[in-house]
ROLOKE-388862 format. One line per 3 residues: number of its first residue (from 1); their letters; for each residue z negated, x, y of C-alpha. Coordinates in steps of 0.02 Angstrom, whole numbers, plus 50000, padded with zeros to 5 digits. Layout:
REM residues N
NUM	a	Z:X:Y | ...
This chain:
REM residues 555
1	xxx	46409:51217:50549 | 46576:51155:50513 | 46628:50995:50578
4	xxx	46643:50863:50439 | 46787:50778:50544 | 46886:50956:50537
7	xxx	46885:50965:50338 | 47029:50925:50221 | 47012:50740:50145
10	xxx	47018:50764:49969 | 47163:50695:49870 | 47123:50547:49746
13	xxx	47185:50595:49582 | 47307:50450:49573 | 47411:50361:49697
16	xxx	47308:50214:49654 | 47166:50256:49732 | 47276:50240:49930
19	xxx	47230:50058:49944 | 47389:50036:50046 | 47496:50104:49919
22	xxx	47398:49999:49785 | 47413:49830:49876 | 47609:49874:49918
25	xxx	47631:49924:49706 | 47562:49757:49665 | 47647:49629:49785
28	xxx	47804:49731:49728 | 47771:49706:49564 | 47770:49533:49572
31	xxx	47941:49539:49678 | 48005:49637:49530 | 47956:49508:49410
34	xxx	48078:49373:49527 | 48211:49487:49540 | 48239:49499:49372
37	xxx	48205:49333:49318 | 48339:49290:49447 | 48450:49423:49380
40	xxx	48437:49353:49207 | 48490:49210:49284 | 48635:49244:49376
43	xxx	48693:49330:49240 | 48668:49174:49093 | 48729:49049:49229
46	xxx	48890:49182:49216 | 48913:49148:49042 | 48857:48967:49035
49	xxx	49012:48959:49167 | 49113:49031:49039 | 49180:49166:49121
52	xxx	49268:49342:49043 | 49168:49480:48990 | 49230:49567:49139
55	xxx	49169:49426:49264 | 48990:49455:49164 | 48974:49627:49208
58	xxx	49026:49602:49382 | 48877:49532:49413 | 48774:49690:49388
61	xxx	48936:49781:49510 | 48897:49631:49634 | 48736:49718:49665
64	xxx	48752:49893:49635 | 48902:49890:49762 | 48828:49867:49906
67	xxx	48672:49989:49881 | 48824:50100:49871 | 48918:50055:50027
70	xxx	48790:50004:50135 | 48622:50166:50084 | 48670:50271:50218
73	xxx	48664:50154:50359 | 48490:50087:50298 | 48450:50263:50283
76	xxx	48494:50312:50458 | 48397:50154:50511 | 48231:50199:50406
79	xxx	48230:50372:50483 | 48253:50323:50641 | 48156:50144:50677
82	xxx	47992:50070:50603 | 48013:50077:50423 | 47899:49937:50396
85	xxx	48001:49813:50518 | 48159:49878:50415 | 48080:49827:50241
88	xxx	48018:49637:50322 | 48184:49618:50393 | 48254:49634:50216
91	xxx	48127:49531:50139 | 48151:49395:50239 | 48350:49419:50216
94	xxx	48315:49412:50030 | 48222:49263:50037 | 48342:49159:50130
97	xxx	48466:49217:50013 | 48383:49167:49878 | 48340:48989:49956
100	xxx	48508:48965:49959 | 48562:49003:49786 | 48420:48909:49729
103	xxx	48492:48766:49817 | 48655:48783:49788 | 48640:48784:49597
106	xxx	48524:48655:49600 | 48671:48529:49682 | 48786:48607:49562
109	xxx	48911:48701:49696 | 48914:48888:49618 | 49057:48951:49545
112	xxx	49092:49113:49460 | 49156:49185:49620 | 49032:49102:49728
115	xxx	48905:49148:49633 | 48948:49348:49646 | 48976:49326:49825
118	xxx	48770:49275:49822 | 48729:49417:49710 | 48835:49541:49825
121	xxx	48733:49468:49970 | 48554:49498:49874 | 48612:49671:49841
124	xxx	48638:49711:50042 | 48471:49654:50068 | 48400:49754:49933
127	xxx	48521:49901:49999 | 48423:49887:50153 | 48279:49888:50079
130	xxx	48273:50026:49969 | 48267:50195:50084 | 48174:50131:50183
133	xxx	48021:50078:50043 | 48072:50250:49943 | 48038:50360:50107
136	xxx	47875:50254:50148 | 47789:50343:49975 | 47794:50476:50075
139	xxx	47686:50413:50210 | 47578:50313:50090 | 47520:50448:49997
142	xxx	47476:50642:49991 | 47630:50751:49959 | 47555:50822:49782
145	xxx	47576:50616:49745 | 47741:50599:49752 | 47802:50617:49610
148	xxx	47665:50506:49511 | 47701:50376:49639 | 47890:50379:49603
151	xxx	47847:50371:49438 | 47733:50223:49458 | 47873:50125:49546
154	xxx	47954:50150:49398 | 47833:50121:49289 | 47802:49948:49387
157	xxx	48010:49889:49401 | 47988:49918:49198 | 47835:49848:49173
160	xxx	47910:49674:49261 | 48087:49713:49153 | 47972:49691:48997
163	xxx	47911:49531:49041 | 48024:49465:49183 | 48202:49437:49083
166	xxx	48081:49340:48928 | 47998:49243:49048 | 48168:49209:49140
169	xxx	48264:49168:48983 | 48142:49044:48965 | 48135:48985:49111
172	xxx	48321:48958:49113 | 48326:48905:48949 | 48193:48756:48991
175	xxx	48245:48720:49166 | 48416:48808:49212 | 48470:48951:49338
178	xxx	48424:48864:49480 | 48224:48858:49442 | 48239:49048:49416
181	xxx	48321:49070:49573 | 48183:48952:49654 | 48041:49075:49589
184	xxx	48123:49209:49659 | 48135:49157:49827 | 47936:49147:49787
187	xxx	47923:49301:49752 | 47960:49376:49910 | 47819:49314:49998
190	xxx	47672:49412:49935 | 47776:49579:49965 | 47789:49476:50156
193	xxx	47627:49450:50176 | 47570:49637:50140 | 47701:49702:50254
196	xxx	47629:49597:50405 | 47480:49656:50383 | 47505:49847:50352
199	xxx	47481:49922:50541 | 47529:50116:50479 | 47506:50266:50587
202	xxx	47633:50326:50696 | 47671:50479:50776 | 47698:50479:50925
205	xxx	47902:50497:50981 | 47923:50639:51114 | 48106:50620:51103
208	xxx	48230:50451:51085 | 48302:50400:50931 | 48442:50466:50874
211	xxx	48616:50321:50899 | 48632:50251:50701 | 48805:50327:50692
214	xxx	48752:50500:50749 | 48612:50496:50628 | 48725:50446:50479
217	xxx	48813:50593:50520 | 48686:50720:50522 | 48620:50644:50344
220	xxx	48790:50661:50279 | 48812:50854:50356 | 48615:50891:50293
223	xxx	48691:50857:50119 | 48864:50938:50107 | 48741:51096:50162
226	xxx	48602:51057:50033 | 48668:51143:49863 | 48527:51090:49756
229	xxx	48544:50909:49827 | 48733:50899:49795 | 48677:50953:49624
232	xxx	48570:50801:49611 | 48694:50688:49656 | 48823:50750:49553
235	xxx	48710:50738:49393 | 48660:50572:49449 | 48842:50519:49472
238	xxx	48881:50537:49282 | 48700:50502:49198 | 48730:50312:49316
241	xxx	48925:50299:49227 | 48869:50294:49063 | 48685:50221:49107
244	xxx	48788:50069:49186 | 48858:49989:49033 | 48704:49937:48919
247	xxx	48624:49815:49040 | 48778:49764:49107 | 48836:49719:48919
250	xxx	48676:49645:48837 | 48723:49467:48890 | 48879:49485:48785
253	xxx	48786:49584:48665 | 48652:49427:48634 | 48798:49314:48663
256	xxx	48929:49386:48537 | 48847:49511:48419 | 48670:49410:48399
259	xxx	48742:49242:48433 | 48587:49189:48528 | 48566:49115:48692
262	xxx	48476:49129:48859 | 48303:49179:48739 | 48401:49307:48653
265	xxx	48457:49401:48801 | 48286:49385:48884 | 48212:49468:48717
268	xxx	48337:49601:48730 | 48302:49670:48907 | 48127:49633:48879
271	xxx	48152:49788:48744 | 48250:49873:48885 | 48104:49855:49000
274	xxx	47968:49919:48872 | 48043:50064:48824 | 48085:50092:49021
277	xxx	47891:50092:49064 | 47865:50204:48885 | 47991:50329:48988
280	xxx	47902:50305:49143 | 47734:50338:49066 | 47804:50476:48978
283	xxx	47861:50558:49119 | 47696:50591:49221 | 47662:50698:49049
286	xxx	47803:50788:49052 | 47834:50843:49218 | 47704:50969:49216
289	xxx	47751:51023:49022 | 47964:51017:49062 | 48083:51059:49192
292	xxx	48179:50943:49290 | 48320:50995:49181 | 48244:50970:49018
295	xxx	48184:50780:49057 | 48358:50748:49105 | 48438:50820:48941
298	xxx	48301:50710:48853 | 48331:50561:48959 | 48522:50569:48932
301	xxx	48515:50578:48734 | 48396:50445:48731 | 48535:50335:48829
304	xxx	48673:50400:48715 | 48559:50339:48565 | 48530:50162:48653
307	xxx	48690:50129:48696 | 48794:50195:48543 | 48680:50115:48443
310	xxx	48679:49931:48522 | 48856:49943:48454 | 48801:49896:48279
313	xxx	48652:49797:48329 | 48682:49624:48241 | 48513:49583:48221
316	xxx	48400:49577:48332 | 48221:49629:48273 | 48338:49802:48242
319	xxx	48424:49764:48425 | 48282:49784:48503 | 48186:49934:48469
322	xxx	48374:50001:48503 | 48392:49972:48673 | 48200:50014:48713
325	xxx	48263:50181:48664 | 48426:50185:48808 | 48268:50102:48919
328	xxx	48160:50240:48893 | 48308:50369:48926 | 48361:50260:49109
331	xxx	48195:50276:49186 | 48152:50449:49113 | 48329:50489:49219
334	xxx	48326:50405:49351 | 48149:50429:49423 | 48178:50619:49396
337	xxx	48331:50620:49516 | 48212:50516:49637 | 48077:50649:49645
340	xxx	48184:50805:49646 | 48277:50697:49790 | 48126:50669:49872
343	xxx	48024:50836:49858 | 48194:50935:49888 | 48187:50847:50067
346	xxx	48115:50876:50223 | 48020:50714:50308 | 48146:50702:50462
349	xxx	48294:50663:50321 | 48220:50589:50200 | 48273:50415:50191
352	xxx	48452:50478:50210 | 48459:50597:50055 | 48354:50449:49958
355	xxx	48511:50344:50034 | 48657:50475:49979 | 48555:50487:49793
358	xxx	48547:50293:49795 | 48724:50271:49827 | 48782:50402:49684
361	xxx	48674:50327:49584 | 48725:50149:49611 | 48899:50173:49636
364	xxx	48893:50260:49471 | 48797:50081:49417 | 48954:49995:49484
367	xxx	49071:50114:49426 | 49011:50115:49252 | 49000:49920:49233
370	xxx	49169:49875:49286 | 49242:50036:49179 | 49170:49967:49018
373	xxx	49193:49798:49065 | 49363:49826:49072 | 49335:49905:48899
376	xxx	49238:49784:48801 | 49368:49646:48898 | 49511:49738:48805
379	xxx	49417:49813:48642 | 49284:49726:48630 | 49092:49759:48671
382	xxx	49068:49870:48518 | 49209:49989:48577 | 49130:49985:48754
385	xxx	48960:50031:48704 | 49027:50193:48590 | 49123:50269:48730
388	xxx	48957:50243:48869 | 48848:50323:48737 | 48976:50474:48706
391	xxx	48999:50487:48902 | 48794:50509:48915 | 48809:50672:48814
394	xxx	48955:50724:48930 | 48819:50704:49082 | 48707:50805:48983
397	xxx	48847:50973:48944 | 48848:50951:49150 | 48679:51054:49144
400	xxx	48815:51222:49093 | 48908:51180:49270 | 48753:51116:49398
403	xxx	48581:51128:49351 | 48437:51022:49434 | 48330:51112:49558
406	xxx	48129:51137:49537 | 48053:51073:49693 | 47865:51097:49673
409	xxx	47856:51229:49751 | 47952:51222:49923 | 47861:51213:50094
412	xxx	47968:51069:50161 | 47834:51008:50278 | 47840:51019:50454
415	xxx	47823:51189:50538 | 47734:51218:50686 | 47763:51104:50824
418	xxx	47892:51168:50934 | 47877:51170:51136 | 48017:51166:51223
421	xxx	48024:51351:51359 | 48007:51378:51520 | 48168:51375:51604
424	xxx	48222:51433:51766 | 48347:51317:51840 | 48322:51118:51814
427	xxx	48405:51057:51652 | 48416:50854:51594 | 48413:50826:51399
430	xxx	48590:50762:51424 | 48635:50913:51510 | 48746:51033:51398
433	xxx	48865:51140:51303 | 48704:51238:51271 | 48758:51404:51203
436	xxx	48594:51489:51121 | 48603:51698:51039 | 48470:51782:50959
439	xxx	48480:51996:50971 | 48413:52087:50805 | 48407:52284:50796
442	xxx	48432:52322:50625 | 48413:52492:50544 | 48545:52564:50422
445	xxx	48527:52531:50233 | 48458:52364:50284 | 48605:52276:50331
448	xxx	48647:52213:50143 | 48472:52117:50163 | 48489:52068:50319
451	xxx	48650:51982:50271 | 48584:51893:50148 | 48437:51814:50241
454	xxx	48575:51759:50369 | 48686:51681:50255 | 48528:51564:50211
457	xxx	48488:51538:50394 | 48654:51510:50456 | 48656:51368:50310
460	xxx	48477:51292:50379 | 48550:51319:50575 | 48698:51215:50517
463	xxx	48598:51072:50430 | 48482:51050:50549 | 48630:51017:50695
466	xxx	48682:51183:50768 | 48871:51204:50776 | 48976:51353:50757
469	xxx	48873:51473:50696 | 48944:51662:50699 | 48863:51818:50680
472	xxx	48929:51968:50780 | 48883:52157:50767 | 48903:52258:50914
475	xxx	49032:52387:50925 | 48977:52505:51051 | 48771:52490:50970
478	xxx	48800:52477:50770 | 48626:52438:50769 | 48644:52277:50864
481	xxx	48674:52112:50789 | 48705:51943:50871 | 48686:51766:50783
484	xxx	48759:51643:50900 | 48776:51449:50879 | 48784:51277:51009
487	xxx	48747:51100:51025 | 48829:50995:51135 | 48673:50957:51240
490	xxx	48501:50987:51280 | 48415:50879:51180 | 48526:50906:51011
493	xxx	48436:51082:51045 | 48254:51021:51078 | 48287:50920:50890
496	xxx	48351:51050:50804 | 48201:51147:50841 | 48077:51006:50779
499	xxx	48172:50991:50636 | 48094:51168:50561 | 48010:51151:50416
502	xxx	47891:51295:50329 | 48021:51354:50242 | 48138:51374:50386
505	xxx	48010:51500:50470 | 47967:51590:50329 | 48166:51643:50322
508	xxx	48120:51710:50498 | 47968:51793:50452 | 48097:51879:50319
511	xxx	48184:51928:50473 | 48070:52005:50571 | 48043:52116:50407
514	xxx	48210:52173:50415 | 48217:52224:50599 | 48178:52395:50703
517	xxx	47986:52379:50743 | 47956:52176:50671 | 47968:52097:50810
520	xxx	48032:51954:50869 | 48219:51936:50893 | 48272:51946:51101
523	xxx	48335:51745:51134 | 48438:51676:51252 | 48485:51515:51325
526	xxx	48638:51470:51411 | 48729:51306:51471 | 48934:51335:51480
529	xxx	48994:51308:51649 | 49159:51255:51729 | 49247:51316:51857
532	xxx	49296:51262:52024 | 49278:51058:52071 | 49221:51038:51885
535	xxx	49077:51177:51949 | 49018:51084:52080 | 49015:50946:51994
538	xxx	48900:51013:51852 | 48771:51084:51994 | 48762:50913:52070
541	xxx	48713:50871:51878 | 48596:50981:51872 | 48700:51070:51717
544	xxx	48682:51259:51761 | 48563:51368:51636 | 48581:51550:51616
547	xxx	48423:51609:51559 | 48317:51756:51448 | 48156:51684:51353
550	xxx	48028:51783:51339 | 48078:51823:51150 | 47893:51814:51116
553	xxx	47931:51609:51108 | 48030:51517:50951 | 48205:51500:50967
């Protein structure tokens, strides 16, 4: 009889039903609900200042700019340390932040300047925050519920951007910027309180972290190698230039072409945020009916149609329903970038690709807000708004150049757990040049296929930290080929190797197809060694390797 203990758990049908990810969605939600109450108040207290139209849409830049300088670092730090200590540090960053711009506005001490130097500071916490809460989904929940719970993140930021800028335009209206500051310096601690209690499961660490600056590296090097994630950033990058300039505008918009006040601009991204969770909700239908490219297309006409068409909104029971439309067409975007980001990634990188997305995304945010800042500064707002919504439909003719990748499909889990081989001569993990080659036999007419399967592998080698890749065919034995690559020590090696995901060894189970008798290519390890008093140097080091696995092992 089986053992009950052995069989798979089944998978709720909804991300909901992970009480962990549940209790995080809700505490979040209410965070969501401060953060934009504050943002609607940063942003009136702007205007009420009566700065430019420029100096208004900086304050959107203020905190999209750092998300874009500072992702990869928080990144590096969520793959590498406890995700859950990275996302209370923030918190408790944010909250002090905000405890101080509550306080601050409250004596009557902000100035325009001062008051985007606080906004810049709330967006480094949130910078820090964000791959590190993205990548955690993926250790909340089931990998088939990844994508709904992307989309209910989503859905939730929307569902507190329909209610959160009303209730803060009220709130600001009735008591000023520095009670919706106040409130969301509140908010903070429910999302606190989960966070200390959430005691997740870790794995245990057979090797030692990797130093933050080496890890940044190998995120950025995972990426220039990843095709289909480049893609994805690219597309992101322009959908983000033109997606930046209706919510950085609509305070101007309520200001200039409604000639309303805080309520007015509330009611406007209260639209915004209902026609955001409409796309969000639409979206768990239509990833199983559309591809990744097709939601895209839709999202980015639906922002053209927002945003072109706020630029003749003068009334605002017609403004509305307008920019619920470019609302709809933001999330519908950007939470299909996130998932293809996210399901085109294996576990050991995740937070860093969600960090490179997050920073094309954003800096496309910041990008896009001062561009048509600078527009609507010189033009006017209507002027602005046109030449975002035109530049939407230029991010949708980008499909013809780079499409977006379908990711259901690919094994990215982990392969099979890797043990390191028996070696013949002592070796230390800091121990290195390591110097490893792998001998196929290949028979002729399948050296066209072979090629290609190596061109793929020397790509995943590469990505995963092996250096200098070559592959060498034997002159004397045409039937002999060599793949050959390094890493500068031992333990780069021993990572590499643990870095495998299903879809790495199925490339060598393509291999072993391709070779004289389907075996198992011959490996061998080997340490570079120096000469004379370098020499005896290394052996007192322990740095001497020159030894054939039994090719039986992986390499």
């Amino acid at each position: 009889m089986p053992d009950p203990a052995s069989a798979p758990q089944a998978v709720p049908a909804s991300p909901f039903g992970v009480p962990l990810f549940r209790a995080v969605w809700i505490a979040s939600l209410f965070s969501n609900f401060g953060g934009l109450i504050q943002a609607v108040g940063a942003s009136w207290m702007m205007v009420s200042l009566g700065a430019s139209a420029q100096m208004v849409a900086l304050v959107q830049t203020s905190t999209s700019l750092p998300i874009m300088v500072l992702s990869l670092f928080a990144g590096a730090m969520a793959d590498n340390l406890d995700r859950r200590r990275v996302m209370l540090g923030a918190q408790l960053f944010l909250l002090s932040i905000s405890v101080l711009l509550a306080l601050g506005a409250w004596a009557g001490l902000v100035t325009p300047w001062l008051l985007l130097a606080f906004t810049f500071l709330i967006g480094c916490g949130t910078a820090i925050n964000g791959p590190a809460w993205q990548a955690s989904i993926g250790d909340m929940v089931p990998r088939a519920l990844v994508p709904s719970a992307v989309s209910l993140n989503s859905m939730g930021f929307n569902v507190a951007r329909s209610l959160g800028p009303a209730i803060g335009g009220a709130i600001v209206a009735a008591a000023g910027a520095a009670a919706a500051f106040l409130l969301n310096a509140v908010s903070y601690l429910g999302l606190i309180a989960v966070l200390l209690r959430w005691r997740p499961d870790r794995p245990e660490r057979r090797l030692p972290r990797e130093r933050l600056g080496v890890a940044m590296i190998a995120g950025l090097r995972y990426a220039q190698l990843s095709p289909h994630i480049l893609g994805v950033m690219f597309r992101a990058l322009l959908f983000t230039l033109g997606a930046g300039a209706l919510p950085a505008l609509m305070p101007v918009i309520a200001r200039d072409q409604l000639a309303g006040g805080a309520l007015t601009y509330g009611t406007l991204l209260g639209g915004f945020g209902l026609g955001a969770v409409a796309g969000a909700l639409a979206s768990l239908r239509l990833r199983g009916r559309l591809s990744n490219e097709r939601i895209v297309d839709l999202a980015g006409l639906c922002l053209a149609l927002g945003t072109a068409g706020s630029a003749f909104a003068t009334w605002l029971p017609l403004a509305v329903p307008v920019v619920a439309i470019g609302g709809a067409g933001w999330v519908l975007g950007l939470s299909t970038f996130n998932v293809t980001v996210q399901m085109s990634s294996p576990r050991w990188v995740v937070a860093r690709m969600i960090a490179l997305y997050q920073m094309a995304a954003f800096g496309g945010l910041a990008g896009g807000s001062w561009l048509f800042g600078l527009i609507a500064q010189a033009h006017g707002a209507p002027v602005a708004l046109l030449a975002a919504g035109a530049f939407a439909l230029v991010g949708i003719a980008a499909a013809l150049v780079v499409r977006l990748p379908q990711t259901s499909t690919t094994p990215l889990e982990a392969g099979r757990v890797w043990q390191e081989p028996e070696i013949a001569l002592p070796i230390e993990q800091r121990s290195g040049p390591i110097v490893i080659t792998l001998e196929y036999r290949v028979a002729p007419g399948d050296e066209a296929a072979f090629l290609a399967v190596m061109e793929g592998r020397s790509r995943n080698r590469r990505r995963n930290g092996a250096h200098r890749w070559t592959l060498l065919r034997d002159l004397a034995d045409p039937l002999l080929w060599i793949e050959r690559y390094h890493f500068a020590t031992w333990l780069d090696y021993v990572r590499h190797n643990r870095r495998h995901t299903v879809a790495d060894l199925a490339g060598s189970e393509e291999l072993r197809a391709l070779t004289i008798g389907g075996g198992p290519p011959l490996v061998r390890r080997r340490i570079e060694r120096q000469t004379g008093a370098a020499h005896a140097a290394g052996q007192a080091d322990g740095r001497e390797l020159d030894a054939i696995i039994d090719p039986a092992r992986s390499n």
